[in-house]
C-alpha positions, 0 to 999 in steps of 0.5 A: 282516539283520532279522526279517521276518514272513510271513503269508497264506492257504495251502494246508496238504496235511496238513490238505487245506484252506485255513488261516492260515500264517505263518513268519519270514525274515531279510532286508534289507528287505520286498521281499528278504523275499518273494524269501526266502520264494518260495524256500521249499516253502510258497511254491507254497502261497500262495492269494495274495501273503502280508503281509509286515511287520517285526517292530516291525509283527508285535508292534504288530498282536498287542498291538492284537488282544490289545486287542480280545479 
């Protein structure tokens, strides 16, 4: 099993508003991740299909917006 990160537009009931939402699932590919996440609570809470990357994915995304800031 590998880490997989979820991440998309959600509906936040707490918040009454649309918000960015992530989470991780441990899953054997990409596509086993989402049928991991449609799984889960938040998943009916989706405005769209959430990105799902891998954790080598997730890290490269963070250090080149850490550039940029």
């Amino acid at each position: 099993m590998k880490t997989f990160y979820i991440s998309g537009m959600a509906w936040i009931p707490s918040y009454g508003d649309f918000d960015c939402y992530d989470t991780t699932v441990q899953a054997t590919s990409k596509e086993h991740a989402l049928e991991v996440f449609s799984k889960t609570q938040m998943a009916k809470f989706m405005k769209y299909e959430p990105c799902v990357q891998t954790e080598e994915e997730w890290n490269s995304m963070c250090e080149r917006l850490s550039e940029m800031s």
